[in-house]
C-alpha positions as CSV (number, residue, x, y, z in Angstrom):
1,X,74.9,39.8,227.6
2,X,77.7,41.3,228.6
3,X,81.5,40.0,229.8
4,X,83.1,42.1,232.8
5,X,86.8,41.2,233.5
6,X,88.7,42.7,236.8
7,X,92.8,41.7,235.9
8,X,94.3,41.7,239.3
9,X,97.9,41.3,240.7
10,X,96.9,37.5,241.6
11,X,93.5,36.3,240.1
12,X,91.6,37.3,236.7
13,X,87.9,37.7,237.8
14,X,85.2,36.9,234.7
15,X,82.1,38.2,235.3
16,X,78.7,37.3,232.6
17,X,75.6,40.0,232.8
18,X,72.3,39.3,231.6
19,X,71.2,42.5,232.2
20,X,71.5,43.2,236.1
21,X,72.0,39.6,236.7
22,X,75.3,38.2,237.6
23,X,74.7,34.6,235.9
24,X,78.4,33.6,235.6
25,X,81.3,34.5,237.6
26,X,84.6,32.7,237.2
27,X,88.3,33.1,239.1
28,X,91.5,31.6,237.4
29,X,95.3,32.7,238.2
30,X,97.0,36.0,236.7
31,X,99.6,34.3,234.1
32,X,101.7,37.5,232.9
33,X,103.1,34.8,230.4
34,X,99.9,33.5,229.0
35,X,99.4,34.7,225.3
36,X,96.7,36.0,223.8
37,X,95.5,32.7,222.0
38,X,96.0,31.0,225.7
39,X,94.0,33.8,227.0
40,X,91.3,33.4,224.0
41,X,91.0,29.6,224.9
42,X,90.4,30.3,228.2
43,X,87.2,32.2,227.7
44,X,85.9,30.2,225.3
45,X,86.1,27.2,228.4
46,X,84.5,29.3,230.4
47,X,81.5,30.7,228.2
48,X,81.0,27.1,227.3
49,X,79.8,26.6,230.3
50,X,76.9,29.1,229.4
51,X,75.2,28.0,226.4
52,X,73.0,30.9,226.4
53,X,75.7,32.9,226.5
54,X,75.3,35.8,223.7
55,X,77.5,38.5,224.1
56,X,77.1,42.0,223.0
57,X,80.0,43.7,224.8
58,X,83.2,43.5,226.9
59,X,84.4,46.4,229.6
60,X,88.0,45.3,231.6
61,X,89.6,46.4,234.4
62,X,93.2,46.1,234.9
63,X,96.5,47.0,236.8
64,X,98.4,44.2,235.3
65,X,99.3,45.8,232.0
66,X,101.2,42.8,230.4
67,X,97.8,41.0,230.5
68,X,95.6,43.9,229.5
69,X,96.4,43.5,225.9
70,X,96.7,39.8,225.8
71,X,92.8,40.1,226.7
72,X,92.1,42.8,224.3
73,X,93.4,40.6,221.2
74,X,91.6,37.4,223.0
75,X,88.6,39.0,223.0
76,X,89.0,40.6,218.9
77,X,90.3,37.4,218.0
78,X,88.2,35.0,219.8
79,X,85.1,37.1,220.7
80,X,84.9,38.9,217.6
81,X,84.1,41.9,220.3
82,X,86.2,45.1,220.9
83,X,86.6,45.9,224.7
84,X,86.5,48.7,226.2
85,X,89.0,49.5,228.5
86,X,88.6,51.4,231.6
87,X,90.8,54.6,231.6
88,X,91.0,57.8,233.5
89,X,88.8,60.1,232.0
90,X,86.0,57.6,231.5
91,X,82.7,58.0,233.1
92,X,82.0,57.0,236.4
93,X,79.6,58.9,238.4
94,X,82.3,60.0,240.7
95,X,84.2,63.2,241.2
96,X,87.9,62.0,241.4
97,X,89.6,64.2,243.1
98,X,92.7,62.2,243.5
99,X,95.6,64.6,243.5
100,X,97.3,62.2,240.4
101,X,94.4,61.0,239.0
102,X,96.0,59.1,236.1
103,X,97.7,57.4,238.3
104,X,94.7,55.6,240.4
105,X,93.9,52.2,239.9
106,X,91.2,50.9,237.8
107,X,90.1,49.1,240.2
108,X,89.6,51.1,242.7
109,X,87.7,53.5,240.5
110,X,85.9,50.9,239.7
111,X,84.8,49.8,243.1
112,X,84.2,53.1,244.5
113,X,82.1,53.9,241.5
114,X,80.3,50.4,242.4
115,X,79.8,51.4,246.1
116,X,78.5,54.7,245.7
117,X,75.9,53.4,242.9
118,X,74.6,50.3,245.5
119,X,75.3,51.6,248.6
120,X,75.0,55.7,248.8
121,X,77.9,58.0,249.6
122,X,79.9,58.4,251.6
123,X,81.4,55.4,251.4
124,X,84.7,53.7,252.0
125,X,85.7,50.3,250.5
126,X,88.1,48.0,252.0
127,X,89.6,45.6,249.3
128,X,91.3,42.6,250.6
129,X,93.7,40.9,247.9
130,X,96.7,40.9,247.1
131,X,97.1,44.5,248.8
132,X,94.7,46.1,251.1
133,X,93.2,49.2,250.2
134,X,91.1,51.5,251.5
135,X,89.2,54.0,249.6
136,X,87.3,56.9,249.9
137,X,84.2,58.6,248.6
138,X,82.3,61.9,250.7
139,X,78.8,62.7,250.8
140,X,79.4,65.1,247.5
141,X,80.2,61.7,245.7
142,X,84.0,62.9,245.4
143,X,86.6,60.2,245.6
144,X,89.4,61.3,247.9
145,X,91.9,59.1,248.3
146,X,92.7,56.0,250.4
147,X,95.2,54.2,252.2
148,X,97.3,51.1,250.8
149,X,98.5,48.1,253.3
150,X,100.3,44.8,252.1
151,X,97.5,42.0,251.5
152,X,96.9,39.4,254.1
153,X,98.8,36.4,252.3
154,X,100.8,38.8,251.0
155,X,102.4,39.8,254.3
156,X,102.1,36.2,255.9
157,X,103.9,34.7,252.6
158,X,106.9,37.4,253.3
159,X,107.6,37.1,257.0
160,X,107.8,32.7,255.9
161,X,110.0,33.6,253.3
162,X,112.2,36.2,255.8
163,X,112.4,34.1,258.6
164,X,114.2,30.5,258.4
165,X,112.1,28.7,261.1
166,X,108.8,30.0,260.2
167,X,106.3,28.1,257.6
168,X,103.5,29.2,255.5
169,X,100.2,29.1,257.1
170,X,96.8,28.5,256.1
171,X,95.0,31.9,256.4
172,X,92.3,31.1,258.8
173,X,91.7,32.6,262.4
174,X,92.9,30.1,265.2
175,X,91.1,29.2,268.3
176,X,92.2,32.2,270.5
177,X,94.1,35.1,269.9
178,X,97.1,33.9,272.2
179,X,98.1,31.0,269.8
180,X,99.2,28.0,271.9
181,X,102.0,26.6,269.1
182,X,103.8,28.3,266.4
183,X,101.0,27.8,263.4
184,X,98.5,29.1,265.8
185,X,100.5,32.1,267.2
186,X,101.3,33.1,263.3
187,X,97.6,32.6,262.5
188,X,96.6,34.9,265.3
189,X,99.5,37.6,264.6
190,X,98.5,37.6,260.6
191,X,94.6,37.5,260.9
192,X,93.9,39.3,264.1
193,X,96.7,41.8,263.3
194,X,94.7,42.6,260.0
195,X,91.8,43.0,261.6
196,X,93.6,45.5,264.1
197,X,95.1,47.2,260.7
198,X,91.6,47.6,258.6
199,X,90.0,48.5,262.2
200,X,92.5,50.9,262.8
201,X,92.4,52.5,259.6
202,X,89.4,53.0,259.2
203,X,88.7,54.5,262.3
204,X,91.2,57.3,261.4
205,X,89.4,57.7,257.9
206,X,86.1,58.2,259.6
207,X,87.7,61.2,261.3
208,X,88.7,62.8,258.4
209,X,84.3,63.8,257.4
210,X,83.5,66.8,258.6
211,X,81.5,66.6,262.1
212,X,78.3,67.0,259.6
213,X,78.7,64.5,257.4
214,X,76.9,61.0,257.5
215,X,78.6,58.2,258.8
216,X,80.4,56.8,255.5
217,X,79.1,53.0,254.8
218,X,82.1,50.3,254.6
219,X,81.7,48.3,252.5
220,X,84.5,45.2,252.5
221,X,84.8,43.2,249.2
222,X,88.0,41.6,247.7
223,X,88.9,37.5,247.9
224,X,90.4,37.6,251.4
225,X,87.2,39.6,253.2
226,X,85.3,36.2,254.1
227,X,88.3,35.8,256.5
228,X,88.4,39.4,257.7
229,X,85.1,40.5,257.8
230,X,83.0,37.9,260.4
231,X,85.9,39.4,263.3
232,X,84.9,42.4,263.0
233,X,81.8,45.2,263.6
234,X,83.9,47.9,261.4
235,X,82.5,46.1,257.6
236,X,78.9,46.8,257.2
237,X,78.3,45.0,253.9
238,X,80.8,42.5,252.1
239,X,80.1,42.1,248.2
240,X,82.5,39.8,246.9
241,X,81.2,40.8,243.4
242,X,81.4,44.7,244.1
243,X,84.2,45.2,241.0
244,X,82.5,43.0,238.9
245,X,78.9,45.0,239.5
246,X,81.0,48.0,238.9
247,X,82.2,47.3,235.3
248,X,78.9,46.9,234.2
249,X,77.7,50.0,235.5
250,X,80.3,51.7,233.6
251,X,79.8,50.1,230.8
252,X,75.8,51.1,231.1
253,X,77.5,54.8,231.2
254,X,80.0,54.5,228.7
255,X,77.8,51.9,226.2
256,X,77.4,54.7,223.5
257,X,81.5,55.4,223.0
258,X,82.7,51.6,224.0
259,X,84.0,50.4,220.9
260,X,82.5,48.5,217.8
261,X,85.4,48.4,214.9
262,X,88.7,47.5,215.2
263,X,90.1,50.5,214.6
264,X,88.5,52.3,217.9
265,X,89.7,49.5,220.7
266,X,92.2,50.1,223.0
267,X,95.3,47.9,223.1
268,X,95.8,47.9,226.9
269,X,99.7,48.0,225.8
């Protein structure tokens, strides 16, 4: 079996393949403070609950890099397993043609990677977390770039925190778009205004193909797209487990360098 982890700015995602089937899949808080032996007892809870549960490798994905090599030593130390770390440079199936390529995001390399494999090229992924971001990948199987928006709670949380009379509001569309009391008229401006953004977006990354190109797929993944994507025509798939599903495809293309002694794992420091 193998144990995919996706660090993100806000939630850890745990992910257990046997084989090409996603039998475990668990979400618990980023803790930049957590140690490595809190991070090691944390897995073991969660593998606990699958008693089956052999491993035989570990691929992560992170842009927290504080936590990436807490995990790393979890994993040796608790695991007894090396992990292998996703890098630039490691193989993906995708042209990146990212003009700063070491600077890109695991995850979204990851995801594009992910949505190619399942869903054909070109694609564009909209990832709704703690940011929003768009990426892209053309018919050639070349990611290009993206866009990058605040998240949904991310922007709601800031204009509470900004503004002395407004409150923190559940994230969750109102009745109508013309809310009829303050919680209702902050719900409509946060979710229907994200809607507006990703519909918005999207619509000017569609023009960027060449007038030959297929129509790219969009496919909407991320912890936020259940609210998003039943307002909108613009997502075509939602796959809440599209990073996860990703990891192990890279580690199916990376198995034969992923580490297996201590002295070839990467230290996420």
């Amino acid at each position: 079996m193998l144990l995919t982890i996706d660090v993100g700015n806000t939630n850890i995602k745990y992910g257990v393949f046997d084989g090409d089937r996603l039998v475990g899949e668990f979400r618990v808080a980023t803790d930049r403070a957590q140690t490595a032996d809190e991070y090691g007892l944390v897995l073991r809870h969660l593998l606990a609950g699958l008693p089956d549960a052999t491993l035989d490798g570990v691929i992560l994905s992170s842009v927290v890099p504080p936590v990436t090599g807490a995990l790393v030593q979890a994993v040796r130390g608790y695991l007894g397993l090396e992990t292998l770390v996703v890098r630039h440079g490691i193989r993906t199936g995708l042209v990146n043609q990212y003009e700063t390529p070491h600077t890109l995001g695991a995850d979204r390399l990851v995801a594009s990677a992910a949505a190619a494999a399942l869903y054909g090229a070109p694609v564009i992924v909209v990832a709704c977390g703690t940011a929003t971001v768009f990426n892209v990948v053309n018919a050639e199987r070349a990611f290009l770039g993206g866009a990058i928006a605040p998240g949904l709670r991310t922007a709601a949380d800031a204009l509470a925190r900004a503004a002395a009379r407004l409150t923190r509001i559940e994230l969750a569309a109102p009745p109508s778009v013309m809310g009829r009391n303050t919680p209702q008229a902050l719900q409509s401006g946060a979710v229907y205004g994200f809607v507006a953004l990703i519909e918005g977006i999207l619509a000017r990354l569609r023009a960027v193909f060449p007038s030959d190109s297929p129509p790219p797929t969009v496919v909407g993944t991320g912890g936020l797209v259940h609210i998003i994507a039943p307002l909108t025509t613009a997502i075509d798939v939602v796959d809440p487990s599209l990073t996860l599903t990703g990891l192990r495809l890279l580690w199916e293309m990376n198995r034969t360098e992923a580490p297996h002694s201590r002295g070839q794992a990467e230290d996420g420091g």
